[in-house]
C-alpha positions as CSV (number, residue, x, y, z in Angstrom):
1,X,0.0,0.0,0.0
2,X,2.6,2.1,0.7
3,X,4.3,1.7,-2.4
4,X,1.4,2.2,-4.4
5,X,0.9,5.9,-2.8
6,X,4.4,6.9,-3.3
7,X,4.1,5.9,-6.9
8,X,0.8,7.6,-7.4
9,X,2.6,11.1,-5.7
10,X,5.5,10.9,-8.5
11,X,8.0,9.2,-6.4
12,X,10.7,6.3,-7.9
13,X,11.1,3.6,-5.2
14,X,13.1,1.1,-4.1
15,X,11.3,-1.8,-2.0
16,X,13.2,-4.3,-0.3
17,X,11.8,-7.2,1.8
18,X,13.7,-7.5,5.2
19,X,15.9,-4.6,7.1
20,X,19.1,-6.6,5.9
21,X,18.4,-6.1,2.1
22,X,17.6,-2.4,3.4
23,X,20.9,-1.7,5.1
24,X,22.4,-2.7,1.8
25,X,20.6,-1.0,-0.2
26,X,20.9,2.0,1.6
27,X,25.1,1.7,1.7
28,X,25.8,1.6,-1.8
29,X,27.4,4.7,-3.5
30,X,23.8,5.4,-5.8
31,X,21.2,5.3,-2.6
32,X,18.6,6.3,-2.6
33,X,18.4,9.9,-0.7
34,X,15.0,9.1,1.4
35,X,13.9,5.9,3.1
36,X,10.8,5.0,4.9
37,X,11.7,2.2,7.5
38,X,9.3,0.0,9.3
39,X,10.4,-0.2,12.9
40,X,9.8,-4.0,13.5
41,X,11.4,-6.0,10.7
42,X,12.9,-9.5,9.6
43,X,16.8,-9.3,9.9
44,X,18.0,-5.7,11.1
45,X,15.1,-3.7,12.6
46,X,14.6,0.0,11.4
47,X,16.5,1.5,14.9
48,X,19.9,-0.8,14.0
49,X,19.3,0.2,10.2
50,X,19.5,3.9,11.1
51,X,22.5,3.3,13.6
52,X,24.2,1.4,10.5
53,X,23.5,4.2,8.0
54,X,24.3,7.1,9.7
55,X,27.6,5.1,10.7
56,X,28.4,4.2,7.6
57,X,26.5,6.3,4.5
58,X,29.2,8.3,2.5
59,X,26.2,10.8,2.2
60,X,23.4,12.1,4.0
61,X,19.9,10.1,3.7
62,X,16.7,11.4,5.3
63,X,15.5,8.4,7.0
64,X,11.3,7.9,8.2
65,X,10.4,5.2,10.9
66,X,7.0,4.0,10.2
67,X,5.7,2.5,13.7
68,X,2.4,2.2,15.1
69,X,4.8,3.4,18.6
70,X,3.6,6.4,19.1
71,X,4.8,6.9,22.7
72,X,7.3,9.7,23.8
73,X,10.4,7.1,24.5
74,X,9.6,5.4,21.3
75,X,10.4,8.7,19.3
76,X,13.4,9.7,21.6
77,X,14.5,6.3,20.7
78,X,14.3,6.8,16.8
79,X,16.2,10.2,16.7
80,X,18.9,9.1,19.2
81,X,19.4,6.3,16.5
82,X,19.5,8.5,13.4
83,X,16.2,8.4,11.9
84,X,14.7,12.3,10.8
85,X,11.1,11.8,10.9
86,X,8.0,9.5,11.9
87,X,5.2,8.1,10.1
88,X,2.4,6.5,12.7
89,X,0.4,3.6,11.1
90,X,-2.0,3.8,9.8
91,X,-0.4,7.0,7.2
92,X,-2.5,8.8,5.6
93,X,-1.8,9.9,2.0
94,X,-1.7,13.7,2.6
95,X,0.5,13.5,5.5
96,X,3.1,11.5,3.7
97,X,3.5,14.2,0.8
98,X,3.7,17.0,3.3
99,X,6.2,14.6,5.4
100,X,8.3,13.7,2.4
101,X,8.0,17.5,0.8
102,X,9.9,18.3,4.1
103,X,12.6,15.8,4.1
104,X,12.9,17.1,0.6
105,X,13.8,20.7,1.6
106,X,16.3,19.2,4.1
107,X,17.9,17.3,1.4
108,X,17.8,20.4,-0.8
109,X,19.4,22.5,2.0
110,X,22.2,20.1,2.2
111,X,22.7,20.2,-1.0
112,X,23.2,23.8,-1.0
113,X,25.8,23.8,1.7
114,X,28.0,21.0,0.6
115,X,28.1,23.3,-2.9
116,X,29.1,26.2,-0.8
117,X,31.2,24.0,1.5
118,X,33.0,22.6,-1.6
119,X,33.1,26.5,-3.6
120,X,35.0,27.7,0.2
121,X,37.3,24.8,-0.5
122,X,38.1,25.7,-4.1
123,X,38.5,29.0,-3.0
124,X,40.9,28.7,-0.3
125,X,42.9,25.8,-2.7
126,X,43.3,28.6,-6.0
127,X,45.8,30.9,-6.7
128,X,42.4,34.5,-6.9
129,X,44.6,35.9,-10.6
130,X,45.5,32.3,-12.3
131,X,43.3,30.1,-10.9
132,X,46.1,27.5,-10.2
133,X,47.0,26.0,-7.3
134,X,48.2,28.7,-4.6
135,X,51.6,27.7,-2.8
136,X,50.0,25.7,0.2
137,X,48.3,23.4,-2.3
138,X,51.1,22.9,-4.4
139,X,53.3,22.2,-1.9
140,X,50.7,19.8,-0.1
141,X,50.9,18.0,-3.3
142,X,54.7,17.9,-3.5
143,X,54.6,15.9,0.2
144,X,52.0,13.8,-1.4
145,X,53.8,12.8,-4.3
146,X,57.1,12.6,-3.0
147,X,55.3,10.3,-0.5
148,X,53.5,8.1,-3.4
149,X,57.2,8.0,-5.0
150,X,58.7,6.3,-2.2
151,X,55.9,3.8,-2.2
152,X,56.1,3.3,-5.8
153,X,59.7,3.3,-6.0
154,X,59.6,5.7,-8.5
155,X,60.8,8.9,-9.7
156,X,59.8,12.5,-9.6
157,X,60.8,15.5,-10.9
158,X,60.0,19.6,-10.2
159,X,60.4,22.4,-12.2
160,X,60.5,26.1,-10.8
161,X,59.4,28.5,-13.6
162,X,60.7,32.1,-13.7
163,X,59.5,34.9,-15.5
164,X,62.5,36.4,-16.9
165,X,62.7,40.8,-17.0
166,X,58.8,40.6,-15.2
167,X,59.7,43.9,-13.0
168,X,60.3,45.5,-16.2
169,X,56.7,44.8,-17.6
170,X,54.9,45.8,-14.2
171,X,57.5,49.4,-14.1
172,X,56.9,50.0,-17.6
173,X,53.0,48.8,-18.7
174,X,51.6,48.6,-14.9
175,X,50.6,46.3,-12.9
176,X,47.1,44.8,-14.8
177,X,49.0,44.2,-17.7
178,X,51.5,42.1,-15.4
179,X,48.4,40.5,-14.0
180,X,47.2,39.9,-17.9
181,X,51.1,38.6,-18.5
182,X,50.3,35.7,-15.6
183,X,47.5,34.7,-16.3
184,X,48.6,34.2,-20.1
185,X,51.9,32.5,-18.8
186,X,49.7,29.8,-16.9
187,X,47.8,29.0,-19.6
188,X,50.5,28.4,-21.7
189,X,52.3,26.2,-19.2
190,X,49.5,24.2,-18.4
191,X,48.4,23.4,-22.3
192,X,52.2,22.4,-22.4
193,X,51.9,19.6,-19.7
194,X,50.7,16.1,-19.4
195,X,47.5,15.7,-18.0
196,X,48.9,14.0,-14.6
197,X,51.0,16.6,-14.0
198,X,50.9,18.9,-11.3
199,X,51.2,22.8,-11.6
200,X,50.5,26.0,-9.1
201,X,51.7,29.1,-8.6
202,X,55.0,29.5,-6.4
203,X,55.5,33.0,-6.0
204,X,54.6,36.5,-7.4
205,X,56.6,35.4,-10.8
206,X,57.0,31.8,-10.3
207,X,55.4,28.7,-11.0
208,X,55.9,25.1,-9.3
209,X,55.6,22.2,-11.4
210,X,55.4,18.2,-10.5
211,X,56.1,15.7,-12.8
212,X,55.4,12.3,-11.6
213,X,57.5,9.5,-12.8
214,X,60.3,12.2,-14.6
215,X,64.0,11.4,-14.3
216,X,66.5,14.5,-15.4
217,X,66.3,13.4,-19.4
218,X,62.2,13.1,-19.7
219,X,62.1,16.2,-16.7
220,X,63.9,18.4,-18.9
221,X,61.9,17.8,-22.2
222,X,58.8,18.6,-20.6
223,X,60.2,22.0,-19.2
224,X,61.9,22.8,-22.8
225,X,58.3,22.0,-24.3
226,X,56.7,24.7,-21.6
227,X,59.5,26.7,-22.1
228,X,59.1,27.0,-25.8
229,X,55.3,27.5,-24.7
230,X,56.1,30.3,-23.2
231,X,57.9,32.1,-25.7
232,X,56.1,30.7,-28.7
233,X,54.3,34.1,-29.5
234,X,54.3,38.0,-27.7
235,X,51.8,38.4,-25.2
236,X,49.1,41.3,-25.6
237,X,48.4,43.0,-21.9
238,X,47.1,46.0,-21.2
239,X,46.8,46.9,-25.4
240,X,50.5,46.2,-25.6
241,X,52.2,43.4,-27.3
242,X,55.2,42.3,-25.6
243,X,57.5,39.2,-25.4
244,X,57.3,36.7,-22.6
245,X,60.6,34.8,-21.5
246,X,60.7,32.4,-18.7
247,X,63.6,30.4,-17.2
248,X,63.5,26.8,-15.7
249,X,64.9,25.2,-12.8
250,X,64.6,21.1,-12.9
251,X,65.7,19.0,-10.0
252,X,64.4,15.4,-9.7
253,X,64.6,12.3,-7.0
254,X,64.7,8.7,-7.9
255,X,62.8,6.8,-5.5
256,X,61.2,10.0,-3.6
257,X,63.5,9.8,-0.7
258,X,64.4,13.6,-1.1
259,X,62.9,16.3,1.3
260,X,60.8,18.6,-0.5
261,X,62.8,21.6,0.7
262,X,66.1,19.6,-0.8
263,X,64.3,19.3,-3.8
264,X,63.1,22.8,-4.3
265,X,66.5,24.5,-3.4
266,X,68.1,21.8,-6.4
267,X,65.9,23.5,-8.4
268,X,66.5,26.6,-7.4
269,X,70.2,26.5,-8.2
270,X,69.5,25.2,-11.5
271,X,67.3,28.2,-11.9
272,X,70.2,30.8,-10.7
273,X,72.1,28.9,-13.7
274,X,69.4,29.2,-16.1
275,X,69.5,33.1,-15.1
276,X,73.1,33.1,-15.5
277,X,73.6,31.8,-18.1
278,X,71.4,34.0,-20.3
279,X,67.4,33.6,-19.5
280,X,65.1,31.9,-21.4
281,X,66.3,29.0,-21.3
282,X,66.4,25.4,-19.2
283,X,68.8,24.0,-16.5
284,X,68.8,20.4,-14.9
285,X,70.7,19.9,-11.6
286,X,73.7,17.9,-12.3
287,X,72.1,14.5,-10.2
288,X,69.1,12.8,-8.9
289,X,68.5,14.1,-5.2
290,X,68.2,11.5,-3.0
């Protein structure tokens, strides 16, 4: 019967016959979002099924106990063991639509927050002007993947990315057509990487890229390829075209053993070199750091 009326209000549902073949239902990643329980039931009764979901549900379902327990202890029961709502046999029609219609606006509410929840995350994760990762992320990553490389056994490689003569654009075009120059420059990098890779920006300037699974040789043709990015064609900022230049700094680890603030400073040097030696151009540290 009850079936029947939530089909005839519009609803899609689910019926199951014991609380066992509800629990698992109710666990797997597609759920259903609402469930109406009977409290007394073959297997696991609707009380254990709540405890069980609200231990274990990757996501938030609005649970009903249907009971002809109407008694105050009864209810204090139920929403000590998870369950939202109550549904006293026998349930009228009407009162399940206005019952359901309010579990609905739950759900919806909780939708909204987990999108604002997750938008906060985003937020505080991006870089405001590129919209790469800031430095925290990207360096968050760099422990994570220098911890999945000594796992694995595997190599892993960083580039540091320089803008070469970037005061000179901010003193002589201002400081929105720097901004403009950036946010080109990170596009440009990013379309020059592999799809695994990792990028975010380091500094004011400089960029902080992981390679996963680079040694020095396959390291330094994937910065020469973002290098060449780069400098492919003159940026337009600000209603002036100008050229973009960018040196590279590559340092790698063979197994992931390396600290991350070893790694970065080999990079760093290699940088200095790039700068040294001219600009615009790319510089591997002389070994693996281990």
């Amino acid at each position: 019967m009850l079936e029947a009326t939530l089909q005839r209000l519009g609803h899609d549902v689910v019926s199951v016959e014991d609380g066992t073949a509800a629990l698992t239902v109710l666990l797997q990643e597609d759920a259903p979002r609402m469930a109406i329980l009977d409290w007394v039931m073959p297997g696991a009764d609707g009380l254990d099924v709540c405890r069980a979901v609200r231990e274990r549900s990757a996501r938030y379902v609005y649970l009903m106990l249907l009971t002809a327990q109407d008694r105050r202890e009864n209810m204090v029961a139920g929403l000590e063991a998870g369950a939202d709502d109550f549904l006293t046999k026998p349930c009228q029609g009407s009162e399940l639509q206005a019952r359901l219609r309010s579990g609905g606006r739950v759900l919806e509410l909780q939708e909204k927050l987990l999108e604002a929840q997750e938008a906060l995350r985003l937020e505080a994760a991006r870089d405001h002007l590129t919209g790469l990762w800031n430095r925290r992320m990207i360096l968050d990553q760099l422990h994570r993947e220098l911890r999945r490389a000594a796992h694995e056994q595997r190599p892993l490689a960083i580039v540091l990315v320089d803008l070469d003569h970037f005061k000179v654009i901010n003193d002589t075009h201002g400081h929105a057509a720097g901004d403009e120059v950036l946010q080109e420059t990170a596009r440009r990098i990013r379309s020059a990487m592999r799809d695994y890779d990792f990028i975010g920006r380091y500094g004011g300037e400089e960029f902080l890229l992981l390679l996963p699974g680079c040694e020095a040789y396959s390291a330094g043709d994937v910065a020469e390829r973002v290098r060449a990015g780069i400098a492919a064609k003159p940026a337009q900022a600000a209603g002036v075209i100008m050229p973009v230049r960018a040196s590279l700094g590559v340092a790698w680890t063979t197994s992931g053993t390396a600290g991350p603030s070893v790694l970065i400073q080999a990079a760093d040097e290699a940088l200095y070199r790039a700068k040294a030696l001219g600009r615009d151009r790319v510089e591997v540290c002389a070994s693996g750091t281990n």
